[in-house]
N, C-alpha and C positions, 0 to 999 in steps of 0.2 A: 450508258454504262461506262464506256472509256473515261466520260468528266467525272464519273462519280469516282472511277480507281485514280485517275490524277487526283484529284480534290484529296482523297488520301491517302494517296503517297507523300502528297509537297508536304500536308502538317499531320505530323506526326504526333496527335494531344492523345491520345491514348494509352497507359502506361503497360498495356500488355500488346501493343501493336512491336511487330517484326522491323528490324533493318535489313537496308538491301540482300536480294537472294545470294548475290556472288561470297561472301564474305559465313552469311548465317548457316551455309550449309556445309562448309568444312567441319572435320572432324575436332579440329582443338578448340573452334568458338562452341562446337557445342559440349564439349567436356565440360571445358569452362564454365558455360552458361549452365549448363543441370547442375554441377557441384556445389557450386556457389549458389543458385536458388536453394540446391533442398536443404544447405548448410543454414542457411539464415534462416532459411521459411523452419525449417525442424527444430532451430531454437527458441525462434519469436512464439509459434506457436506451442510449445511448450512451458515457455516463462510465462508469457498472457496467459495463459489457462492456470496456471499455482496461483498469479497474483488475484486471480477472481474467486479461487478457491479459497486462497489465506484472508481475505475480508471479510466474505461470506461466511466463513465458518466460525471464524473468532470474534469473540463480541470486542473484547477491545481494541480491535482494529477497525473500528465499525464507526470512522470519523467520517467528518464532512469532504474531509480532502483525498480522504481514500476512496467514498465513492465516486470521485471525477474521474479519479484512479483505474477503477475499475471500467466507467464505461469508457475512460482510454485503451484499453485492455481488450474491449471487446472492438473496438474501433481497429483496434490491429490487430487483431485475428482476420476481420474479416479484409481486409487488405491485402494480408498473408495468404488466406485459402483462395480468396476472388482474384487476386492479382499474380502472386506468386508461382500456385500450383499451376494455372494454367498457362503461366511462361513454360513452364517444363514439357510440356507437351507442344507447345509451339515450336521451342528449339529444338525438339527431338523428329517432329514431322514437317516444320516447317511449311504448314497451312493450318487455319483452322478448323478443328473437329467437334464444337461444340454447336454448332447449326445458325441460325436466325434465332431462336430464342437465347440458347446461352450465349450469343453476343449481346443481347441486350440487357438480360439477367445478372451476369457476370461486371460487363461494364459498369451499371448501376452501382453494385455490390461495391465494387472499386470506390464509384465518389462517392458513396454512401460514408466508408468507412474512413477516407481522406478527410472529408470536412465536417464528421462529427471528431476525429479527435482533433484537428484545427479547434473547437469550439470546446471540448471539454478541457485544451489546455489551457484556452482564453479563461474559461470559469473557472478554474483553479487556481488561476494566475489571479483571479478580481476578489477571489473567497483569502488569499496571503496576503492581498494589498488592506482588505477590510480588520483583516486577526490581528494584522501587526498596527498599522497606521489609524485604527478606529475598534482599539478593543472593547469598549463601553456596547459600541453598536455592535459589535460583532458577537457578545452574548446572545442578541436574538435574530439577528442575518445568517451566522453560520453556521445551522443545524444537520443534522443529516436530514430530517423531513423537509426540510427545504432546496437542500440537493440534489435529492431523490428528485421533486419538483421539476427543476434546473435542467436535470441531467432527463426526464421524460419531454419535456419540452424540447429540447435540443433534438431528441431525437426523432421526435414529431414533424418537428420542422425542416429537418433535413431528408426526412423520409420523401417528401411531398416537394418536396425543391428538386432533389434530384430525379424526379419524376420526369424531369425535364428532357435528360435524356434521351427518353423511349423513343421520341419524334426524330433524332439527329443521328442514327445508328443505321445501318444496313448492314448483310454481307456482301461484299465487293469479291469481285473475280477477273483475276488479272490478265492476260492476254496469256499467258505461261502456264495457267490452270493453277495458280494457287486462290485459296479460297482465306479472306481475311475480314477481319471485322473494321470498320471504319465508318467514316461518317458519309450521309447520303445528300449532305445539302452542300454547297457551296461552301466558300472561305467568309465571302461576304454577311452570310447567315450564322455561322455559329461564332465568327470570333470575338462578335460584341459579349456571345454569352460567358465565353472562355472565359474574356476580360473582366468580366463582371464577379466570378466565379475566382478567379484569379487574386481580384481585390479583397474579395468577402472573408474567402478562409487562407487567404496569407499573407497580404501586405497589411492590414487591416488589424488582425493580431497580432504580426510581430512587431505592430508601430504604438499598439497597444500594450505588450510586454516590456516595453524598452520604456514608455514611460513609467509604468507600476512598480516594475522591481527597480526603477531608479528611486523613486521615493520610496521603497523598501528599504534601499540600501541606505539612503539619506538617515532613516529612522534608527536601523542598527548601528549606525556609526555614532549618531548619536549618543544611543544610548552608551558607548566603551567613553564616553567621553565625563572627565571627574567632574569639570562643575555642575551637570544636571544633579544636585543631591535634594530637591523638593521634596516632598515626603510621598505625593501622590501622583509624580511623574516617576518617582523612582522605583514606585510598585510596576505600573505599565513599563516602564525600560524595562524591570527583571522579567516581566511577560514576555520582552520581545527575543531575549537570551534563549527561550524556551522555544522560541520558533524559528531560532537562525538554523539547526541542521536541516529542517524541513525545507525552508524556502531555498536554500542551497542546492539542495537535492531537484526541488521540482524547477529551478532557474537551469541548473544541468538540460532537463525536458527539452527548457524551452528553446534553450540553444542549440541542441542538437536539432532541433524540429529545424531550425532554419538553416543550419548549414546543410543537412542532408538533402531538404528538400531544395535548395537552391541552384546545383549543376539542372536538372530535369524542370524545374520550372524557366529558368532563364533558356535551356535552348529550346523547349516550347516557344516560349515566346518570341524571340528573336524569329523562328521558323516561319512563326504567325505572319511577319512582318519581309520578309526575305522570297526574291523570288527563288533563289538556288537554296534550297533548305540542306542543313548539314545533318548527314545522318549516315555517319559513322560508326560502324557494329558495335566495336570495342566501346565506343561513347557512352553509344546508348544501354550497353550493358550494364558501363560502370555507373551509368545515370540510376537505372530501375536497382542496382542491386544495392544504391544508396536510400531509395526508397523504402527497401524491403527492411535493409537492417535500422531505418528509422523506427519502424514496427517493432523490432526484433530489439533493441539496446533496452527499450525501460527498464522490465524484470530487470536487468544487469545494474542500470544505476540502484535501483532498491536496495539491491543485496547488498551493494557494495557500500551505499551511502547511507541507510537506514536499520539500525539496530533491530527495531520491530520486526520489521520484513526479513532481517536477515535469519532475526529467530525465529517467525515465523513460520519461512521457507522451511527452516530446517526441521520443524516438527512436522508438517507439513510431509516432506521427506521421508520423515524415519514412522510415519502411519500415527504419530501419538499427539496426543496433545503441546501446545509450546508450552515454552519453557518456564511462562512467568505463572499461567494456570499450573502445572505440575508441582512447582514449589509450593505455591497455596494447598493445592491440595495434599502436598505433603505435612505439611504442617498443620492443618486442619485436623487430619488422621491423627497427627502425634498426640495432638489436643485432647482429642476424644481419647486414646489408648490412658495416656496420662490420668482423666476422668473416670475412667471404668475402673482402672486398678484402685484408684484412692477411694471410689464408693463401695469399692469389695472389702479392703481393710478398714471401712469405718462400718463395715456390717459385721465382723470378725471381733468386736471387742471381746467376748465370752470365751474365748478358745486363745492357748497357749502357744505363742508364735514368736520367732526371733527373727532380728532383723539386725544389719551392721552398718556399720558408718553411718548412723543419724543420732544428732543430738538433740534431745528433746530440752528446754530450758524451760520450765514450767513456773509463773511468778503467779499467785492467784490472791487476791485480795479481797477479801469480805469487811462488808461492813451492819456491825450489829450494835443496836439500842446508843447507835449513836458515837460510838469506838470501832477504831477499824484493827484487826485482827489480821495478821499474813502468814501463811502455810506456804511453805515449800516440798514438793512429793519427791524423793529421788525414786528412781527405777534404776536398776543395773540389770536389763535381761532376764531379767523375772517379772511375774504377773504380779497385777497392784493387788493390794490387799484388799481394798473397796474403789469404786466406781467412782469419779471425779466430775461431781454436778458443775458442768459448764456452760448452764444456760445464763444466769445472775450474772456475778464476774467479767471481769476480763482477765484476757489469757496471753501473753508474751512466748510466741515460741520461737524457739532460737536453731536457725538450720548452722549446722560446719561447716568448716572449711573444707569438707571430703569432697566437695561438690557433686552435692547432693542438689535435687531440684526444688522446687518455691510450689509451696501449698498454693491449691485453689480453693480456700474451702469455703462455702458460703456462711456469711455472719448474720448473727439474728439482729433483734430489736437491739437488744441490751446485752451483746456481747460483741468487743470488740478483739480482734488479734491481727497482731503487729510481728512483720519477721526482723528478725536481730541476726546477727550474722558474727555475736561475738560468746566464747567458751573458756571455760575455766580451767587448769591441772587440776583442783583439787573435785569441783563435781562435773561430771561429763554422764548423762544421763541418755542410755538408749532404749530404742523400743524394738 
């Protein structure tokens, strides 16, 4: 028992394990440490949950790169609730209280949701490199059902990797009666896995983002540059104009991903390697609460960097639809309103009605036994005297300048009409 609490004490790889007791049990580390968890953890978990709601609910936000998006989303949630909440309870009792299962339950949870969003920002990072640098192929590579795909394999795979951990986990009980979770094997036994694990979800993809959005970046620059003016590179440049706020936005991701993670992964590792491990309260504080608000910043870049999402967000918000459906739908309505009225006054012809500011300009042309014949009808607010057969003919009607609105009215075979927009001082004819 004694090897198994040294064993973890010296390394400290677990992101919800405690620093030394002198230190964690004062009153200002642990103000500190709750305020600051529930502050991040109560954001991240809030903003991940809109951003899974605003995809899911809106069809045009229903891309291939929002669903990476989203199972980023749900990758830090569960970071957030598996990692964060149960720092709070650490700092406040200062032992573990979730037993032999939720040590192992909880930790899992932890790498589960660490190295699926490692892996969903890798593939969102490969689905920008394909849009911009291979848009021909990227018609049938970057689908959402192939994301979808992407995104259940990913999480296949990481489900059953991390399975790994079940074997390397006990609860440990210190000479002092605190009760903590940590690992039950050696240093020798789990560090090769650390390392391995280490490589897979973070050296591995950040070596893999630094070379993609450099040849992203190579592509956009190009494209601002005047002598590419080919006819069929100049089409794809204007493509790639169309996805610079994007890549902008998810390269932001990517580099918070690795500065955040980088205080907490280098003093793990260095730990791994050291026989006097540093593990400094305040360190390890500011290490995990860099973690956390890793989880916590995306919703923020969205809003901040993405127009969709930001409107989104805010219909999202205010319980209604966004804001690009709502116009449509307002104007759809008008459409229709517009249509109802105008098929009610071409049902009204028999019945005496007045109407102001519209100029009717009536030009009708017949053609008989071979001579063409031209009637002009004036009206001035009075009913016609006979009914004006306008199937034959064609009809020129002329709206004002009172801005008045433009007929829909459907044309037959053999009649056409044409709007004019021009009027006369001497006839000005209304209906």
């Amino acid at each position: 028992m004694n090897d198994n609490v040294s064993s973890r004490i010296d390394t400290p790889t677990n992101i919800s394990l405690t620093p030394s007791a002198a230190v964690s049990e004062s009153l200002e580390y642990k103000t500190v440490s709750v305020f600051l968890v529930l502050l991040v953890c109560g954001v991240g978990i809030v903003g991940n949950i809109m951003v899974v709601l605003v995809v899911l609910t809106t069809r045009h936000m229903r891309t291939p790169t929002n669903c990476y998006l989203v199972s980023l989303a749900i990758a830090d949630l569960t970071v957030l609730v598996a990692a964060g909440l149960p720092n709070v309870s650490d700092s406040l009792t200062g032992t573990w209280v979730f037993g032999h299962a939720g040590c192992l339950g909880i930790t899992y949870l932890q790498y589960l949701g660490i190295n699926v969003s490692s892996c969903s920002i890798t593939a969102f990072t490969v689905e920008r490199y394909i849009a911009i640098c291979h848009p021909m192929k990227a018609q049938t590579v970057c689908t959402v059902s192939r994301a979808k795909r992407i995104i259940a394999g990913v999480w296949i795979f990481t489900c059953v990797y991390c399975m790994l951990w079940f074997f390397l986990l006990d609860i440990q009980v210190s000479q002092d009666g605190h009760v903590q979770c940590g690992y039950k094997v050696k240093r020798e036994l789990y560090l090769p896995i650390y390392l391995i694990d280490f490589a897979i979800f973070y050296v591995i993809p950040l070596l893999l983002a630094i070379v993609l959005y450099g040849l992203i970046a190579r592509i956009l620059y190009l494209s601002s540059t005047p002598p590419l003016c080919l006819a069929g590179v100049q089409r794809c440049l204007r493509r790639c104009h169309g996805h610079q706020p994007v890549t902008k936005m998810l390269a932001v991701v990517v580099i918070l991903f690795a500065l955040l993670w980088m205080p907490y992964r280098t003093l793990v590792l260095i730990n791994s390697f050291v026989s006097t491990p540093y593990l400094d309260a305040w360190f390890l504080l500011f290490c995990r609460t860099c973690i956390y608000a890793n989880s916590a910043i995306n919703p923020v870049i969205y809003n901040a960097m993405s127009q969709k999402f930001r409107s989104a967000f805010r219909g999202l918000y205010r319980c209604q639809r966004p804001e690009g459906n709502q116009r449509l739908s307002m104007i759809q309505t008008g459409f229709s309103t517009v249509r109802d009225i105008r098929t009610s006054q071409a049902n009204s012809n028999g019945t005496d009605e007045k109407a102001s500011r519209v100029i009717l300009s009536t030009d009708m042309t017949t053609k008989q036994n071979g001579s063409g014949h031209q009637e002009t009808a004036a009206v001035n607010g009075k009913k016609a005297d006979h009914p004006l057969n306008i199937s034959p003919p064609t009809f020129s009607f002329g709206v004002g300048p009172a801005g008045d609105e433009k007929s829909d009215w459907p044309s037959s075979t053999n009649t056409t009409v044409n709007f004019d927009s021009h009027t006369t001082n001497d006839q000005q004819e209304n209906v």
